[in-house]
Steps between C-alpha positions, in 0.01 A plus 500: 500500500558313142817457378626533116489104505163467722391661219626304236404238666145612467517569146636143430192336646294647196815590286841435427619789743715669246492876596389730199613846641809417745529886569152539578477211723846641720356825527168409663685283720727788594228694570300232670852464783410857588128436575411449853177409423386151343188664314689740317775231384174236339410821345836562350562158426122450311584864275811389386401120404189583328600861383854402459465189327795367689491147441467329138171362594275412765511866651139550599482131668843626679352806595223339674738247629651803656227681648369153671871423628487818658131479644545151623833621690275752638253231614211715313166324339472569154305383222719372189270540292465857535888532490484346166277784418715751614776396323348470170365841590823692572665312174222554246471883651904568521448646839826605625349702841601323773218634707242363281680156480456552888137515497439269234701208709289613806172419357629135444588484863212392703 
């Protein structure tokens, strides 16, 4: 699981990891410590980067940041080009379901 400052970490490789929305970034970490399940906690994480807007900048390269992080911990195949895709998708579309985000990440995955 990423922590508040494996994420920051993140943003700083394409950013300056200042955090936008500090609220909004503790909450979805809140909720992703309750999660059992990996999926659902990419998911949360992706929404509230790219919905969010929790960092300054950089947010939809952190988001896929995220969502490979979590695959490769996995040890799944997936195509990053596609992820890219997916991201730009859920950001330029505002989608906030997380079961969409689901099934948009799983077509990246090969």
């Amino acid at each position: 699981m990423l922590t508040k400052k494996d994420l920051i970490a993140l943003n700083q490789q394409f950013s300056n990891g200042r955090i936008a929305h500090p609220s909004s970034l503790d909450f979805v970490l809140a909720q992703t410590y309750r999660s059992q399940h990996w999926f659902k906690t990419m998911c949360l994480l992706t929404r509230a980067i790219l919905v969010d807007q929790v960092f300054e900048d950089g947010n939809k390269r952190t988001a896929a940041a995220v969502i490979m992080a979590y695959l490769d911990l996995q040890e799944y195949t997936y195509n990053p080009d596609k992820i890219a895709q997916v991201v730009l998708r859920i950001a330029k579309a505002n989608i906030i379901n997380l079961d969409k985000i689901g099934r948009l990440i799983k077509h990246a995955i090969k």
